[in-house]
N, C-alpha and C positions, 0 to 999 in steps of 0.2 A: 477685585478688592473685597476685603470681607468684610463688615462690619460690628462694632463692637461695643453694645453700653454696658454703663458700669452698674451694678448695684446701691440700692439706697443703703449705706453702711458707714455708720457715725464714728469719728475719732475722736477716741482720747486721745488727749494731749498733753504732754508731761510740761511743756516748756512755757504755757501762759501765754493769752493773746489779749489783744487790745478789744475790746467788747462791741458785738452789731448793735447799732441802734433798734435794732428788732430783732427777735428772736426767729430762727427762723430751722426746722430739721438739719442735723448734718454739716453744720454751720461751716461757711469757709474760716480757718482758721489765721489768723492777721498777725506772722512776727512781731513781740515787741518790741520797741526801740530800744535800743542800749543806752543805757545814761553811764554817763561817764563814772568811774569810784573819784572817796572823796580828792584822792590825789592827782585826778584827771585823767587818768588813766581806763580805757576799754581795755576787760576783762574777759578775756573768750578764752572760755577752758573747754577742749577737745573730750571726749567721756563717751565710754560705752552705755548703753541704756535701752529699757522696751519701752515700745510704743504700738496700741493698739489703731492700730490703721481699719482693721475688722473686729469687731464684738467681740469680749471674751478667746482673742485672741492674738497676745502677745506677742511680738513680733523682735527679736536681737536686733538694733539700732545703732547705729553711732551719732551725736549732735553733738551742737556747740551749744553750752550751760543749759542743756535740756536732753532729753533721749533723741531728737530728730533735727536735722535743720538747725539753724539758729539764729538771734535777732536779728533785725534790721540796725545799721551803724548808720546814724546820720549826721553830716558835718556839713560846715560852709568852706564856702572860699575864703584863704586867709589864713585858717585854724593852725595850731601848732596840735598833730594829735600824736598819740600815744598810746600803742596798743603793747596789751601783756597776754601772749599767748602762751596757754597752758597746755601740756601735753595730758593726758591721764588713762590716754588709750596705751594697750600693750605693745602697740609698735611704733618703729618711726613717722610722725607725717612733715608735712609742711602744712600754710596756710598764705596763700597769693592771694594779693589785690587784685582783683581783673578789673582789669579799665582804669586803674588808677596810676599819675604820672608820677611818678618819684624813683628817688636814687637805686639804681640793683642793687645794692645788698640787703634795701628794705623789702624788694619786693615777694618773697616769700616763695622764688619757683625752686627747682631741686638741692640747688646750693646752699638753700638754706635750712637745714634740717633739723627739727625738734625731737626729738631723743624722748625715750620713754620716761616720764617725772620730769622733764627741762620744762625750762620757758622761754620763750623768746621776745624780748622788747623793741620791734623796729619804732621809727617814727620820723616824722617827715611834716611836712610844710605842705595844704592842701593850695593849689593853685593850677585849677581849672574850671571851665564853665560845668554849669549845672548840667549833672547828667546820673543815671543810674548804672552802678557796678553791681559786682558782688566779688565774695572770697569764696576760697575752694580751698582743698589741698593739691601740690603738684607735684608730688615724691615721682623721682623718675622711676618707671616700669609701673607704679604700682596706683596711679591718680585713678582711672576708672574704677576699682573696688573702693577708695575710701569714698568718693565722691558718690558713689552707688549706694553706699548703706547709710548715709544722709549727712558728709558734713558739706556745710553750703550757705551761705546767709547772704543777703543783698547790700550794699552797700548806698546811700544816698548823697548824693553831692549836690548844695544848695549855692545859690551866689546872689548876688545882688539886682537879678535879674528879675524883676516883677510879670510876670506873664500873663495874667489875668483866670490860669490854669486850673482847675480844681485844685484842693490842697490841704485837706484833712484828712489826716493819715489815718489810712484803716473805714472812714468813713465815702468819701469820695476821692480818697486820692489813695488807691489800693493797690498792692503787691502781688503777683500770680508769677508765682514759679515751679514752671510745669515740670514733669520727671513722669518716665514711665517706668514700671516696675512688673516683674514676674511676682506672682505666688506660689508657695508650693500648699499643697491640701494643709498642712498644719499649720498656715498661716504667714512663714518662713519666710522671707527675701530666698528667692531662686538664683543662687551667686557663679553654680556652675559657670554662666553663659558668656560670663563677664570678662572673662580672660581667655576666649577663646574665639575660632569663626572672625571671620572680614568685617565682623560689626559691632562684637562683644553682644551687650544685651539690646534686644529689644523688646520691652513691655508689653502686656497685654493690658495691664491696667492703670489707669491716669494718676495721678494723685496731682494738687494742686496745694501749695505750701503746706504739702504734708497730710490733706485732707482727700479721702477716696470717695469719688463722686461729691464734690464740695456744692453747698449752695449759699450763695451770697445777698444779703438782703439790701436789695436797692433803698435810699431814702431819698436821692435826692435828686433832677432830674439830666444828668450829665454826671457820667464818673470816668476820671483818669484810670488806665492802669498801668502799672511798669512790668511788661511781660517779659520773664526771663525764661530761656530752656537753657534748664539744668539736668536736663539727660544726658546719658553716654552717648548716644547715637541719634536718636531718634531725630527726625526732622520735624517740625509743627507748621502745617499751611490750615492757619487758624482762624475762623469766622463763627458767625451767627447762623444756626441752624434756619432762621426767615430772610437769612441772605442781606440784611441791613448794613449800608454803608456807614462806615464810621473813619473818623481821622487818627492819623498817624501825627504825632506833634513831637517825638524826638527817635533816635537810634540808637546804637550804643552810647556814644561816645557826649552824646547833648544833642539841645534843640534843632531842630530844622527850623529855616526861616519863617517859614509859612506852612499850615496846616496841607499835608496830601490824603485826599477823600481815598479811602478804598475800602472793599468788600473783606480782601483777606489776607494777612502777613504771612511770609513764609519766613522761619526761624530755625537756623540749625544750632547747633549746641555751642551755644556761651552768647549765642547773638542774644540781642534785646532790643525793645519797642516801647513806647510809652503809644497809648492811646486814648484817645476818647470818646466815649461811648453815650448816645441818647436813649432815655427809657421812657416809656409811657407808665402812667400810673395802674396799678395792678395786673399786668403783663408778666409772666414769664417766656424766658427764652435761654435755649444752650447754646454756647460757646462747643464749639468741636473742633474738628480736625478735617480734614479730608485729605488723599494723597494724590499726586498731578493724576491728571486724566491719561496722559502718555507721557509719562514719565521714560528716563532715556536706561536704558538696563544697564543693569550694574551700578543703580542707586538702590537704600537700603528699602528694604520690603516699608509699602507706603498703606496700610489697615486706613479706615474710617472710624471714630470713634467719638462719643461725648468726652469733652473735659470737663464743664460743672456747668450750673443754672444758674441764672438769676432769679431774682424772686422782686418787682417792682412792689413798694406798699402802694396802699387804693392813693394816697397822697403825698407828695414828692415834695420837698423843700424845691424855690426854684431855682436855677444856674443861669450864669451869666451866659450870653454868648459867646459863641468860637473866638477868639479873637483873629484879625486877620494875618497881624504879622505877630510873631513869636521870638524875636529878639535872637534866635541863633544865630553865632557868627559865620560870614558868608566864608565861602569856599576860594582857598587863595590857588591860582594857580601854580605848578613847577615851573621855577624860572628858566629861561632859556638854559637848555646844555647841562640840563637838572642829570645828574647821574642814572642812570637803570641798570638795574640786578634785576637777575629772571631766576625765578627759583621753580625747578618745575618736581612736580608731583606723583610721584608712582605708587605701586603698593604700600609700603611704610618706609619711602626713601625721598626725601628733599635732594635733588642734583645727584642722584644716584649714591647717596650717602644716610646711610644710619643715622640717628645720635650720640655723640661721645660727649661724654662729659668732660673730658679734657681738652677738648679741640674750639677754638674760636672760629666760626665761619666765617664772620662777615663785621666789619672796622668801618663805624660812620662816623663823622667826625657831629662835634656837637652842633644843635640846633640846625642840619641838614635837610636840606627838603629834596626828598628823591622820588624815584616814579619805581616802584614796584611791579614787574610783570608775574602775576603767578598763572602757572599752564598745568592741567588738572592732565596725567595723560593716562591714569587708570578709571578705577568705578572712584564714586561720591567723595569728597574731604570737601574741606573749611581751610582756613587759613585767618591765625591769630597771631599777632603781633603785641610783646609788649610793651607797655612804657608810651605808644604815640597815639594818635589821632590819627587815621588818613580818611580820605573821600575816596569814592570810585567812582573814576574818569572813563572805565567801560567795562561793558561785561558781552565777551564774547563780538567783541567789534559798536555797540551801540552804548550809550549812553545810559544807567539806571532807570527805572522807574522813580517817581520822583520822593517817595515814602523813603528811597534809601539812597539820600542824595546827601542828609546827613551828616556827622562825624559819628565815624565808627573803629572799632580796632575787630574786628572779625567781618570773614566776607565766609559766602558756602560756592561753592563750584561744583556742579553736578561734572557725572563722565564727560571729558572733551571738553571742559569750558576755560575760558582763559580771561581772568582778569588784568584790569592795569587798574591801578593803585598810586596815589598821590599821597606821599607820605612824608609826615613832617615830626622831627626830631626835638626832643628835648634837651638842656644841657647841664645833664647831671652826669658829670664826666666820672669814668672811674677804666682806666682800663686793663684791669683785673676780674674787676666782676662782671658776668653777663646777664644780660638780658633772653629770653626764648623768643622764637618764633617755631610757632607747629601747628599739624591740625589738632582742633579739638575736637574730633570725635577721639573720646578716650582712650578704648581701642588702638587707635591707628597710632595716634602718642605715644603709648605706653610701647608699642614695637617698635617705637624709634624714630617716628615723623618728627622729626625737633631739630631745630640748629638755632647756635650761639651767636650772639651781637655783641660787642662792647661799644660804648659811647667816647668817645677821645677828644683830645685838644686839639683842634683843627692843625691840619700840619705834621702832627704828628702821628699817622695811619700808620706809614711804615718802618716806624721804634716800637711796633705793639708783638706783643710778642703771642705768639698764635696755641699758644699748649697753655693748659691748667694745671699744676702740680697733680696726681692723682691723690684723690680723698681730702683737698682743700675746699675748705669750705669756707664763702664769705656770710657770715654773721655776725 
């Protein structure tokens, strides 16, 4: 494996961040929160723009109400929200909730298409436990290059759940969404790679919320983060360059019961992690990467790299302890004679089938709790589900490790691995409009790793009707 650091190389940032309490070179840069407009309404307007990632040299961007990236959206449990998505790029996109439970024709994946100058107003009723999302675009064939040239922002879901957690945004309860990226000599996003090859891109160089070789200045002595990979491809088995144990305190989908100790998360693209992390007072240490020691071939080329530093000041505000238990909700078993679907995996084929956009795969009746088998039977995929929660009941015949015992809606399966999946249903009936399940490695999506779900009236699975008009769109 080869190794690889980044250079000390400062970003401008066009889009404004939330300020370190200490100044510190190269600063990580801290999405700010979106505040609602006066009419309640989140305003994310899609927009071409530069951003200098390196010095004095301007880079063509896409962001949401900035040149890169875009705010953080934070909401509670309860909320009625309301978002007004603006198109102002030259081509069609979309913009999906990932991780978030609500109705299909809110959810923003190919069916719902934003037109060049349109806007689109979904909105929905938030009602799930606290946990970290984010939005993407999901235009079918086409998600990897938007999503590559930066639109992406995290989503926050708060609830009534006191934790004891860190929880000053930007200060100790911080955002990191890693993304690897090519350069070309004149500074350029490298786009060739993106739509080509078994993997599309994979980066030579980190960037961490938009920031290339980021460094963050510790103040305080325990800091949460909410890790998201927002790459195409790349996979993240992420730790401490002094090898320091640190806790895992939720997964995608919300909290884990209880805090699990570990050295290092492994993250493939869409997963997330919160964690937390202890400092000693004027210490630095990097956050890296590393790739398995024997990994199984025909997973994607695994490089070593730094992601960013930290920077501890000589005196640290002080934090509470771990707490022991975390208020996640426990893990409900499938009921006896739970339904199972097996959906297995090849080059860019689910069940030995493409993606059509006209075609329904798979009819679950509402509020179902099913046992998912996915069976991986080429090189590397993920496997993402929208709209639910599941647990994972096994991986490869054993039980998770306990860091990803969690609720999650994305799993990763190296070559030859086979998950089961305990997977529980919401009941926002519609059965016209779909829901996706695919990998997210971009790539592998975009050539048609995808199939259709709609939600139904218990009862009535076999009145649904299996084709989509071609070019209907629910909006």
């Amino acid at each position: 494996m080869r190794r690889r650091s980044l250079l000390l190389l400062p970003l401008l940032t066009a889009c404004g961040a939330a300020p370190s309490r200490t100044a510190v070179p190269n600063s990580l840069r801290i999405p700010p929160i979106l505040e609602p407009s006066t009419d309640g309404e989140f305003v994310l307007t899609m927009q071409a723009g530069r951003t200098e990632f390196q010095p004095g040299r301007p880079t063509p961007t896409w962001g949401i109400n900035g040149s890169y990236l875009g705010p953080t959206i934070r909401v509670s449990r309860g909320d009625r929200v309301r978002m007004r998505v603006v198109n102002r790029l030259a081509e069609t996109s979309t913009l999906h909730w990932h991780g978030i439970r609500l109705p299909a024709r809110m959810d923003g994946g190919p069916h719902q298409m934003i037109e060049p100058g349109a806007t689109w107003t979904p909105e929905w009723t938030v009602d799930q436990p606290a946990m970290t999302g984010w939005y993407h675009p999901h235009l079918h064939e086409h998600t990897a290059m938007h999503v590559y040239r930066g639109l992406a922002g995290l989503i926050v879901v708060d609830d009534a759940n006191r934790t004891g957690l860190p929880g000053e945004y930007g200060v100790d309860d911080v955002p990191l969404i890693l993304q690897d990226k090519k350069f070309e000599d004149g500074g350029q996003l490298e786009e060739g790679g993106v739509d080509r090859g078994t993997w599309g891109v994979l980066g030579e160089d980190a960037l961490v919320n938009g920031t290339l070789n980021a460094r963050f200045a510790v103040t305080t002595e325990a800091v949460r983060f909410r890790i998201l990979n927002a790459s195409n491809a790349r996979v993240y088995r992420a730790g401490f360059t002094d090898g320091r144990r640190f806790h895992v305190v939720a997964t995608d989908a919300g909290l884990l019961r209880q805090p699990a100790e570990v050295d290092r998360v492994k993250l493939s693209p869409g997963e997330r992690a919160e964690i937390v992390v202890r400092f000693a007072p004027g210490e630095q240490v990097v956050l890296n990467r590393i790739g398995e020691t024997a990994r199984a071939a025909g997973d994607p080329e695994e490089d070593d790299f730094d992601l960013m530093t930290f920077v501890a000041d000589p005196r640290l505000e002080p934090s509470p302890p771990m707490p022991a238990a975390l208020g996640g909700p426990p893990a409900v078993p499938p009921p006896p004679g739970a339904r199972v679907r097996t959906f297995r995996l090849s080059g860019s084929e689910i069940n030995d089938r493409d993606m059509d956009m006209t075609r329904i795969d798979e009819v679950v009746p509402a509020g179902a709790h099913e046992i998912w088998e996915i069976v991986n039977e080429s090189y590397a995929h993920n496997f993402h589900i929208h709209e639910v929660e599941f647990r994972i009941l096994e991986l490869n015949g054993a039980p998770p490790p306990a860091w990803q015992q969690g609720p999650k809606d994305t799993v990763f399966l190296p070559k030859g691995a086979k998950a089961r999946l305990s997977v529980r249903f919401n009941t926002h009936v519609d059965p016209v409009a779909p829901y996706m399940y695919h990998c997210h490695i971009l790539r592998h999506e975009d050539k048609g790793m995808m199939g259709q779900f709609v939600v139904v009236t218990p009862g009535t699975e076999d009145r649904v009707a299996r084709t989509i008009e071609p070019g209907h769109h629910h909006d």
